[in-house]
KOLLUM-325781 format. One record per residue (C-alpha): residue number from 1; residue in three letters; chain; x, y, z. Coordinates in Angstrom, 3 decimals, decimal comma. Layout:
<segus>
{seq = NUM type = Ala mol = A X = X Y = Y Z = Z}
...
</segus>
This chain:
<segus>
{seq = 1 type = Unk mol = A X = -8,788 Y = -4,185 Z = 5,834}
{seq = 2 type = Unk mol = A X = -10,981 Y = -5,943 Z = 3,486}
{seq = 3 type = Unk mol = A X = -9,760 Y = -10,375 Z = 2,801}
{seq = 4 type = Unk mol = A X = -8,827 Y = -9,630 Z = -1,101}
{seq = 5 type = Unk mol = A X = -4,974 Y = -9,202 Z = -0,907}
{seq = 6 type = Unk mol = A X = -3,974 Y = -7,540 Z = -3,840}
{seq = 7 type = Unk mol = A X = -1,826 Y = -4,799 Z = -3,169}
{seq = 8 type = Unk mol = A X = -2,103 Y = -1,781 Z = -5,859}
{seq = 9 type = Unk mol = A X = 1,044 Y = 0,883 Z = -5,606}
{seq = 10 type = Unk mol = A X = 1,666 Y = 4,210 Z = -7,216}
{seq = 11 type = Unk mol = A X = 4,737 Y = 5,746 Z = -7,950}
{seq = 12 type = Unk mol = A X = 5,646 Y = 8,849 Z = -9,554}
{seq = 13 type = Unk mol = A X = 8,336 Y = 8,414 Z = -11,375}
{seq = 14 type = Unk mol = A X = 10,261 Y = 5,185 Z = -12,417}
{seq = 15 type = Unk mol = A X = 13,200 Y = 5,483 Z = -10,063}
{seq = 16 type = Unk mol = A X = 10,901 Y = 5,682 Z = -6,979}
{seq = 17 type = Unk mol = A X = 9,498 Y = 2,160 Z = -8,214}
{seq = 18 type = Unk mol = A X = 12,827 Y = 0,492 Z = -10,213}
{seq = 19 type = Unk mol = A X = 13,151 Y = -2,149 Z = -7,474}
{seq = 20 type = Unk mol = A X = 9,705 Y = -3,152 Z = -7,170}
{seq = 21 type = Unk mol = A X = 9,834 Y = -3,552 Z = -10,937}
{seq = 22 type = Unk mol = A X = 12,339 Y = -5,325 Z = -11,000}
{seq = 23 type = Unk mol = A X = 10,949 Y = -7,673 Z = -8,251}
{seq = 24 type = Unk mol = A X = 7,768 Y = -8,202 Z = -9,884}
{seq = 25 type = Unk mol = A X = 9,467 Y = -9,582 Z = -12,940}
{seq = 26 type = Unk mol = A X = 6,695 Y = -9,048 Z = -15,287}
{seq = 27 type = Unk mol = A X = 6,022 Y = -7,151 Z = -18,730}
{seq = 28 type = Unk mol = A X = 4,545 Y = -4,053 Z = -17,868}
{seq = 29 type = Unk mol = A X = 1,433 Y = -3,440 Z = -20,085}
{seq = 30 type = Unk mol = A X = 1,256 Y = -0,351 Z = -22,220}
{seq = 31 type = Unk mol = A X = -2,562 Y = 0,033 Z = -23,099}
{seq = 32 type = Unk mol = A X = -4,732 Y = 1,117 Z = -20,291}
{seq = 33 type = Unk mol = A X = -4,533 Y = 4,875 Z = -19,954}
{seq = 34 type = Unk mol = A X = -1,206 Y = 5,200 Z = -21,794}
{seq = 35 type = Unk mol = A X = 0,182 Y = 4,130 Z = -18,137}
{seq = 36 type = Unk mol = A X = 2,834 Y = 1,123 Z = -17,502}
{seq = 37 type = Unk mol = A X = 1,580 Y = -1,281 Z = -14,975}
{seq = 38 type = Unk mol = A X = 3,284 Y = -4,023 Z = -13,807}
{seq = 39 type = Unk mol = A X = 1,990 Y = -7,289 Z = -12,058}
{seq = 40 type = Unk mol = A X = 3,227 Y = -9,858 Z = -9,892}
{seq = 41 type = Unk mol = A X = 3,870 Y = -11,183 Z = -5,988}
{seq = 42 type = Unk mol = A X = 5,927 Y = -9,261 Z = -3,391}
{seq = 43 type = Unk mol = A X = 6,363 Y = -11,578 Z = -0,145}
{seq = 44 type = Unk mol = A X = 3,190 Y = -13,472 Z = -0,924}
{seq = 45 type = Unk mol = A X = 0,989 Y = -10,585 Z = -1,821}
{seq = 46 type = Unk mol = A X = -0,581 Y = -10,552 Z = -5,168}
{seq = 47 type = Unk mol = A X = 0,491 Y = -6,489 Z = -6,452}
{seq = 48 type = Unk mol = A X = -0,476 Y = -4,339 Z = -9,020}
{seq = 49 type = Unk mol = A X = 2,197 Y = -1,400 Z = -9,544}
{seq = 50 type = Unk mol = A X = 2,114 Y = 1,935 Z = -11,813}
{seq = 51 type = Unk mol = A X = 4,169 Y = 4,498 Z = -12,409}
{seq = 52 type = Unk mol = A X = 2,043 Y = 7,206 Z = -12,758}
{seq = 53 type = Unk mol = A X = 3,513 Y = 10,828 Z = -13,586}
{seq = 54 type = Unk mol = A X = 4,306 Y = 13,300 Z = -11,783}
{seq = 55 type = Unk mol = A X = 1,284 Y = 15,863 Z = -10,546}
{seq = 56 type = Unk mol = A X = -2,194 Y = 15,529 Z = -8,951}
{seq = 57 type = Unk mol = A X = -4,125 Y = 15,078 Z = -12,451}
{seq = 58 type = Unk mol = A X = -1,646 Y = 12,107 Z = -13,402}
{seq = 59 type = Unk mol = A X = -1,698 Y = 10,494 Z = -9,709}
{seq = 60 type = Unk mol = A X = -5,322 Y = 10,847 Z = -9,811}
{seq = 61 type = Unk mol = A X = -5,983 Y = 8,987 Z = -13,224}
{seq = 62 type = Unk mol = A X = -3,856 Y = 6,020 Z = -12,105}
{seq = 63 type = Unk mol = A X = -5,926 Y = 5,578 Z = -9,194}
{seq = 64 type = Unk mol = A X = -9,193 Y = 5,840 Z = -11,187}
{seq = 65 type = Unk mol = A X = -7,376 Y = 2,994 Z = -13,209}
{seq = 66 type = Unk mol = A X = -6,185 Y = 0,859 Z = -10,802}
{seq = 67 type = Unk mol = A X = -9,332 Y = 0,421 Z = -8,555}
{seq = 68 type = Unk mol = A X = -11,975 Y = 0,604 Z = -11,112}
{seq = 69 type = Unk mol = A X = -9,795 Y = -2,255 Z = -13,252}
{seq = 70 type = Unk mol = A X = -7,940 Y = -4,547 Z = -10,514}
{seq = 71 type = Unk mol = A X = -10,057 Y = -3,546 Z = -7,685}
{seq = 72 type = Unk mol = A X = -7,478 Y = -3,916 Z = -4,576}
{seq = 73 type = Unk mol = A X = -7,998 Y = -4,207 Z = -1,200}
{seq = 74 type = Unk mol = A X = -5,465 Y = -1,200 Z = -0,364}
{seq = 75 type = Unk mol = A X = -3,683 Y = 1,540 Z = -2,372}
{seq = 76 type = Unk mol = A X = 0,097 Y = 2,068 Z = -1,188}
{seq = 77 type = Unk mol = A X = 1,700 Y = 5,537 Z = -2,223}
{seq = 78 type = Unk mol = A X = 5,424 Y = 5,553 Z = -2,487}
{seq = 79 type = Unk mol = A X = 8,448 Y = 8,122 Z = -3,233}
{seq = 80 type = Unk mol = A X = 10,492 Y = 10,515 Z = -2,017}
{seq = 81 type = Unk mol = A X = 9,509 Y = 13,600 Z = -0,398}
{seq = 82 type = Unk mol = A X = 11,068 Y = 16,593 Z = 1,054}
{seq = 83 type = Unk mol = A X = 10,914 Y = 16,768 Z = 5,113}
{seq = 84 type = Unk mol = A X = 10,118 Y = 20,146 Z = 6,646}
{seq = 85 type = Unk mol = A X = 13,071 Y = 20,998 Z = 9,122}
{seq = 86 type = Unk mol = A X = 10,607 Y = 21,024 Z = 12,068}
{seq = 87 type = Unk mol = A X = 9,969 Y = 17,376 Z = 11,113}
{seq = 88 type = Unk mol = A X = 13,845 Y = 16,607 Z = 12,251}
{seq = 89 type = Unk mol = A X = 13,587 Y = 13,903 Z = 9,061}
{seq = 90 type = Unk mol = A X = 17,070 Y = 12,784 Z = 8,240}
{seq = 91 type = Unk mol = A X = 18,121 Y = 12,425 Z = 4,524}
{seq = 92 type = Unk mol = A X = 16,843 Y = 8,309 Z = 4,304}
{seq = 93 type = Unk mol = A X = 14,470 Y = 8,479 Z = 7,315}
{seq = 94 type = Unk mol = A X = 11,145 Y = 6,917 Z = 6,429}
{seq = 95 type = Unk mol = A X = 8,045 Y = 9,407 Z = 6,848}
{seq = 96 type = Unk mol = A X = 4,272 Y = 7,646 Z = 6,687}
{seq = 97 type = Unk mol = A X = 1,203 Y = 9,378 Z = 6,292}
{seq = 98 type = Unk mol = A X = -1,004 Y = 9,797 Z = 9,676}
{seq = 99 type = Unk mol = A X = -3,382 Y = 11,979 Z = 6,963}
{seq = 100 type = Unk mol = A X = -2,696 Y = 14,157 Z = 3,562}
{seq = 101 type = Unk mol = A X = -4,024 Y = 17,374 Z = 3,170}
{seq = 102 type = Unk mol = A X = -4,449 Y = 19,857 Z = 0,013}
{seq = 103 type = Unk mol = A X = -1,783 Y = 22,433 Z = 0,077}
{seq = 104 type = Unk mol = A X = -2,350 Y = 24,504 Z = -1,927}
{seq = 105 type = Unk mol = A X = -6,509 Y = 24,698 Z = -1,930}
{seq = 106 type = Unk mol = A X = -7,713 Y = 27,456 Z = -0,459}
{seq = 107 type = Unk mol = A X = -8,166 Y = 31,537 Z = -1,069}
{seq = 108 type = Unk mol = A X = -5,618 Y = 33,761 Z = -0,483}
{seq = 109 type = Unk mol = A X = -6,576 Y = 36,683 Z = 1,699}
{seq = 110 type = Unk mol = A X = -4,920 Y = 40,221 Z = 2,892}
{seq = 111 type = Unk mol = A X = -4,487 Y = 38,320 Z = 5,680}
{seq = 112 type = Unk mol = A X = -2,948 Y = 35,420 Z = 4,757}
{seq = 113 type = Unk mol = A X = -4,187 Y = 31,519 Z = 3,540}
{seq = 114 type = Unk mol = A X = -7,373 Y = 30,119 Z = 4,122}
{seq = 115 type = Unk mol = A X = -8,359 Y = 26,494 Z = 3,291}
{seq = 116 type = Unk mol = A X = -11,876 Y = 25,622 Z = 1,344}
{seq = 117 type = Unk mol = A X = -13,635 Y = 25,799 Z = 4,944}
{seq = 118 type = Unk mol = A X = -13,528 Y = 29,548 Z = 4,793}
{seq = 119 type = Unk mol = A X = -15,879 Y = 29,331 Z = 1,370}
{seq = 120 type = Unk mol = A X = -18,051 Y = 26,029 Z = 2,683}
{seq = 121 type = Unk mol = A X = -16,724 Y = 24,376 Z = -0,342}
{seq = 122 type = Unk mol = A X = -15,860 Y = 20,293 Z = 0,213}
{seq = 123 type = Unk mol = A X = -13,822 Y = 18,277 Z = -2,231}
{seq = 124 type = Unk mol = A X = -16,231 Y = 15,819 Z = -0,964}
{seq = 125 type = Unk mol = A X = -18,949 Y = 14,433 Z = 0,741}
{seq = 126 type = Unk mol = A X = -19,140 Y = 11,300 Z = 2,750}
{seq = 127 type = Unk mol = A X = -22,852 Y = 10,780 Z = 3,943}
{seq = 128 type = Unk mol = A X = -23,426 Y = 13,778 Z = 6,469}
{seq = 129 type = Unk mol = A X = -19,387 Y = 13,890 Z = 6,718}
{seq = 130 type = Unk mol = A X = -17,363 Y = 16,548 Z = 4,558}
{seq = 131 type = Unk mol = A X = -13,768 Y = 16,896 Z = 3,525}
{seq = 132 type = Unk mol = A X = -12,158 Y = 19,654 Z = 2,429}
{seq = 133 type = Unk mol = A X = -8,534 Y = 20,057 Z = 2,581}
{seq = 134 type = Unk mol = A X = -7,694 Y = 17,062 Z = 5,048}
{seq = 135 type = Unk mol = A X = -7,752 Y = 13,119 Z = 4,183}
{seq = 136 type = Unk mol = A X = -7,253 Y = 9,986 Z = 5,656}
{seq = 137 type = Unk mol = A X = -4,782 Y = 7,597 Z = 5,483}
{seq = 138 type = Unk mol = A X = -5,457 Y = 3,959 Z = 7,075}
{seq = 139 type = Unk mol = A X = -4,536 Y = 3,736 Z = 10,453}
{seq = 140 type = Unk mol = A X = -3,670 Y = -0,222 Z = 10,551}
{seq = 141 type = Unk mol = A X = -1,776 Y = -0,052 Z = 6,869}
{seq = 142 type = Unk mol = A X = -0,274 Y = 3,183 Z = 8,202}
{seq = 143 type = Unk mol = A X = 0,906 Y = 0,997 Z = 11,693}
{seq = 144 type = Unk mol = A X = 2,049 Y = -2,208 Z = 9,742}
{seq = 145 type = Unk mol = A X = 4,207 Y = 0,022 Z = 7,484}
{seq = 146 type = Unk mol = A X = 5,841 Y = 2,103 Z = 10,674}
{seq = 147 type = Unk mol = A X = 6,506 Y = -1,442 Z = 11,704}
{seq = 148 type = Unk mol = A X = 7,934 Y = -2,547 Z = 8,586}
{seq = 149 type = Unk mol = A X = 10,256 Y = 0,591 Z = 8,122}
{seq = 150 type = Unk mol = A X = 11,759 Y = -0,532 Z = 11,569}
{seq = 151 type = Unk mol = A X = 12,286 Y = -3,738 Z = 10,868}
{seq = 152 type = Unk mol = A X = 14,377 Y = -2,595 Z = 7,817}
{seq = 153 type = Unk mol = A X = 16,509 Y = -0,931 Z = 10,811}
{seq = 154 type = Unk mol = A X = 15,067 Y = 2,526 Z = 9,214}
{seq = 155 type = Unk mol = A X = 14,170 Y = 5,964 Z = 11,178}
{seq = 156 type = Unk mol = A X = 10,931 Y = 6,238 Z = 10,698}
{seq = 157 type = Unk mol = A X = 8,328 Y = 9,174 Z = 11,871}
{seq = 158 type = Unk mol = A X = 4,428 Y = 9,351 Z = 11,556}
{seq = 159 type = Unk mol = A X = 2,263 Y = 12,469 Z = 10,855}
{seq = 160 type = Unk mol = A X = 0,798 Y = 14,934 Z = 8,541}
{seq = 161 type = Unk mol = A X = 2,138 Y = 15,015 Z = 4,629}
{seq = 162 type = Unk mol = A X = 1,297 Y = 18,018 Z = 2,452}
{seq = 163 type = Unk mol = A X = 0,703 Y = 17,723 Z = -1,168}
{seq = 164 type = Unk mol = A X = 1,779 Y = 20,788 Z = -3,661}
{seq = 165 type = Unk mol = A X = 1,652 Y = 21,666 Z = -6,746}
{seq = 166 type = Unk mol = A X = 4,850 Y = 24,155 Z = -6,417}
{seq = 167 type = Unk mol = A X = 8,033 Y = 22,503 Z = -4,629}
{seq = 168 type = Unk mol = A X = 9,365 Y = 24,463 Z = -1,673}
{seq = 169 type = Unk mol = A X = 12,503 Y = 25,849 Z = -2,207}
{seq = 170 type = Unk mol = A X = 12,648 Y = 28,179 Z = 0,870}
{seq = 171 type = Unk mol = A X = 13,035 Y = 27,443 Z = 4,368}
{seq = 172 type = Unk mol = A X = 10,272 Y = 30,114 Z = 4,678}
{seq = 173 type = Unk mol = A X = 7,959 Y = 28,828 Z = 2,384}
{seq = 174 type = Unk mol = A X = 8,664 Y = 25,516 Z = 4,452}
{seq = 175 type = Unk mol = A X = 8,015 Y = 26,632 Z = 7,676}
{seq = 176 type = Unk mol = A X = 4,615 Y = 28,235 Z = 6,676}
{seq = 177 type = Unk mol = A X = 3,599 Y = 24,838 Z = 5,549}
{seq = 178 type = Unk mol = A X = 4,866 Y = 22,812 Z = 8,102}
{seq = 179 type = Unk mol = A X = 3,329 Y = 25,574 Z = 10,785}
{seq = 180 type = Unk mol = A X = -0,154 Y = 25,590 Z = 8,551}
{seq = 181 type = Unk mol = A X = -1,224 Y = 22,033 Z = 8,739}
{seq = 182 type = Unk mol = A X = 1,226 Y = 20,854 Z = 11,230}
{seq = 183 type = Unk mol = A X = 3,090 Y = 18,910 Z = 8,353}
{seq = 184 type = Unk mol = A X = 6,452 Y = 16,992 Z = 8,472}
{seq = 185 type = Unk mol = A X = 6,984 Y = 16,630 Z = 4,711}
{seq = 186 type = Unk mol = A X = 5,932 Y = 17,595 Z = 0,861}
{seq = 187 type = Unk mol = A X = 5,100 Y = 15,955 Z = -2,478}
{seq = 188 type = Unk mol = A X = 3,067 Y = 16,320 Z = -5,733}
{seq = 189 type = Unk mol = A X = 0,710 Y = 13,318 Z = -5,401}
{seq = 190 type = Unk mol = A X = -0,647 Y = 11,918 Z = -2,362}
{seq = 191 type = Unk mol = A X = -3,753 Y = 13,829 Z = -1,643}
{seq = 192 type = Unk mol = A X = -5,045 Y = 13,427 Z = -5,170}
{seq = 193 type = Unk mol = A X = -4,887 Y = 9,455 Z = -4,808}
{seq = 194 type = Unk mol = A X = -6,061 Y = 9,755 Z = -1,057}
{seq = 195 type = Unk mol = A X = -9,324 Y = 11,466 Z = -2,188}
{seq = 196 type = Unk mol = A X = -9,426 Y = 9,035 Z = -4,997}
{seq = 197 type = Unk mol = A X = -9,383 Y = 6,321 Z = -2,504}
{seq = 198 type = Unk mol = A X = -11,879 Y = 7,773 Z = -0,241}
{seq = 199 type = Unk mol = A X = -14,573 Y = 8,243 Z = -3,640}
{seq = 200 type = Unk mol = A X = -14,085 Y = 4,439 Z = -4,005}
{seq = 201 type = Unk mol = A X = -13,961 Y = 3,344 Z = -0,106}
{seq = 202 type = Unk mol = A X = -10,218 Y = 1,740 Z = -0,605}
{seq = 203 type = Unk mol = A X = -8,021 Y = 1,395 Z = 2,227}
{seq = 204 type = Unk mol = A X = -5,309 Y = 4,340 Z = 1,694}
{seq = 205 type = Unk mol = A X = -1,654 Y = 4,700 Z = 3,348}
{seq = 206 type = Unk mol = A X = 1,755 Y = 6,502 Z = 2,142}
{seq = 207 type = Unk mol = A X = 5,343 Y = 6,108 Z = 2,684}
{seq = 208 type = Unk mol = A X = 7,898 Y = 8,658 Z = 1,353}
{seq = 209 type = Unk mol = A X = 11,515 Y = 8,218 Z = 1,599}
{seq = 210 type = Unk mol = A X = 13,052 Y = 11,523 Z = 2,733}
{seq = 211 type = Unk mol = A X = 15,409 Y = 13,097 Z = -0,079}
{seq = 212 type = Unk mol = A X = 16,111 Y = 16,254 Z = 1,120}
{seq = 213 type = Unk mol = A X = 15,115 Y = 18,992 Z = 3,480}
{seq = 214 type = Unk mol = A X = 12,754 Y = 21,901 Z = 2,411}
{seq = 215 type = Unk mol = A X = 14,733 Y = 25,046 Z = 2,542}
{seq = 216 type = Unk mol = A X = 16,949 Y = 26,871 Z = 0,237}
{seq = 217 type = Unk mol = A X = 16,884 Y = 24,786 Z = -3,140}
{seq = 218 type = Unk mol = A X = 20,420 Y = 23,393 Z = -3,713}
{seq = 219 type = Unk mol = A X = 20,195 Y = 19,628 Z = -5,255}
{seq = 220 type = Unk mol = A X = 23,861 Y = 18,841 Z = -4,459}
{seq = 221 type = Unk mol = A X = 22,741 Y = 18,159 Z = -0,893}
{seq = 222 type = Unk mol = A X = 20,159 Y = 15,349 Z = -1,608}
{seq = 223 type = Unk mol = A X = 20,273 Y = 11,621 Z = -2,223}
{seq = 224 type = Unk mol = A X = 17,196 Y = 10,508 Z = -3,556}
{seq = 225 type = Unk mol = A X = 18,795 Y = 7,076 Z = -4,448}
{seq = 226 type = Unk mol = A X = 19,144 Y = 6,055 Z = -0,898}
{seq = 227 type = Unk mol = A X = 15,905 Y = 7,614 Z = -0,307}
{seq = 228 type = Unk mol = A X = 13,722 Y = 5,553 Z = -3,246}
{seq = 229 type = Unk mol = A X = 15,740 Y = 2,571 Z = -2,178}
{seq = 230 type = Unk mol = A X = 14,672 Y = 3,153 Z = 1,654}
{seq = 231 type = Unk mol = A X = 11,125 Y = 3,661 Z = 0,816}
{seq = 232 type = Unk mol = A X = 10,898 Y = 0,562 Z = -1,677}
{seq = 233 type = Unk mol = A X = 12,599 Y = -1,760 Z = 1,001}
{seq = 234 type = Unk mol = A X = 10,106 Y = -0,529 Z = 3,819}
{seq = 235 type = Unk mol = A X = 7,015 Y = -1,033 Z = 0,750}
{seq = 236 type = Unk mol = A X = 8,268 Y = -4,947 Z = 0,221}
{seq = 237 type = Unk mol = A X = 8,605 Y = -5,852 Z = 3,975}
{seq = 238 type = Unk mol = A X = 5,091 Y = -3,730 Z = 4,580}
{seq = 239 type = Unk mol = A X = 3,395 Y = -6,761 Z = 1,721}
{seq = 240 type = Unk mol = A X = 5,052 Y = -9,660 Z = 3,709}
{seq = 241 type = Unk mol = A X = 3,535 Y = -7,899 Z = 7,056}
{seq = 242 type = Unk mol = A X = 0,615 Y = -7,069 Z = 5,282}
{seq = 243 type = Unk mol = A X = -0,093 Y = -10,876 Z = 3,398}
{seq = 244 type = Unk mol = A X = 0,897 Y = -12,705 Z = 7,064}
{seq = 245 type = Unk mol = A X = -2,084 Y = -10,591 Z = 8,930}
</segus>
């Protein structure tokens, strides 16, 4: 990771990111991008924090945003997300990204799903090195914030998230993701600011609170309150780890 400490964090919604807000104490201002951001210190870490929308286009402008204008040393993605029942995620369990991957990206054959390597097409190039569907998250951010999610006394698990631009609401449509890209959980956003991170060579890593499981669609069976506030307790501990490296 690079000496600058300033933290920046993306959230999709506001109550993924109400506690943060709250922590960093500050007047959010309204006039770059028609985006909130917020700025303060969590556990000695200068941070920069945006809600951004929900979706790939809005996760991806924030990013833009937040790099090109407060240029931090790492780029934390935070939520909820729904855990794929071969993850065995609990409701409140703490997932972190080992990579993100493009769900949905692809052609759609007679013979099932094929991701952009079957057309030669990369999102992007990298010197001689080419990525289509898969992206990296940070392997030391992605270890300090397994460590910080334990510490909070939180289950955590590490691997594979899967970004979409449809929710699952099947247990079939779940397994077929979770069996595709060997995925333990879903959202809308972290691939888009993972690629956006890799354009701009920032340090990238993701933690998701887990809300519900991805199956049959039925709301009155999650509890994304305890999940945001799991996730946002794990992201504060992760800036005191991260500012006392």
């Amino acid at each position: 990771m690079k000496k600058n400490k300033t933290i920046g964090m993306i959230a999709a919604v506001p109550l993924e990111g109400n506690s943060i807000a709250r922590r960093l104490g500050s007047t959010p201002v309204h006039n770059t991008g028609g985006l909130s951001w917020h700025t303060g210190r969590l556990g000695g870490a200068e941070i920069v924090f945006v809600v951004s929308g929900m979706g790939k286009t809005n996760a991806s402008h924030a990013a833009t945003i937040l790099i090109r204008n407060y240029h931090p040393s790492l780029v934390v993605n935070f939520g909820v997300g729904g855990a794929y029942p071969s993850s065995e995620l609990k409701k409140g369990d703490i997932a972190v990204a080992s990579r993100e991957v493009y769900a949905d990206e692809g052609v759609l054959l007679k013979n099932g799903f094929q991701t952009l390597e079957y057309i030669d097409i990369p999102l992007f190039k990298k010197g001689r090195q080419m990525y289509f569907n898969e992206l990296p998250a940070d392997k030391e951010a992605s270890r300090l914030m397994m460590a910080a999610a334990r510490t909070c006394g939180f289950r955590t698990l590490r691997g594979t998230f899967a970004t979409v631009s449809t929710c699952t609401g099947t247990r079939q449509r779940a397994g077929e993701l979770s069996k595709r890209f060997v995925a333990i959980c879903e959202n809308m956003e972290g691939a888009a600011i993972a690629h956006i991170c890799l354009i701009y060579d920032v340090p990238f890593v993701e933690v998701r609170g887990i809300s519900n499981i991805a199956e049959e669609r039925d709301k009155s069976k999650w509890n994304i309150r305890t999940a945001s506030a799991n996730c946002q307790k794990t992201v504060m501990e992760f800036s005191a780890q991260y500012i006392g490296r």
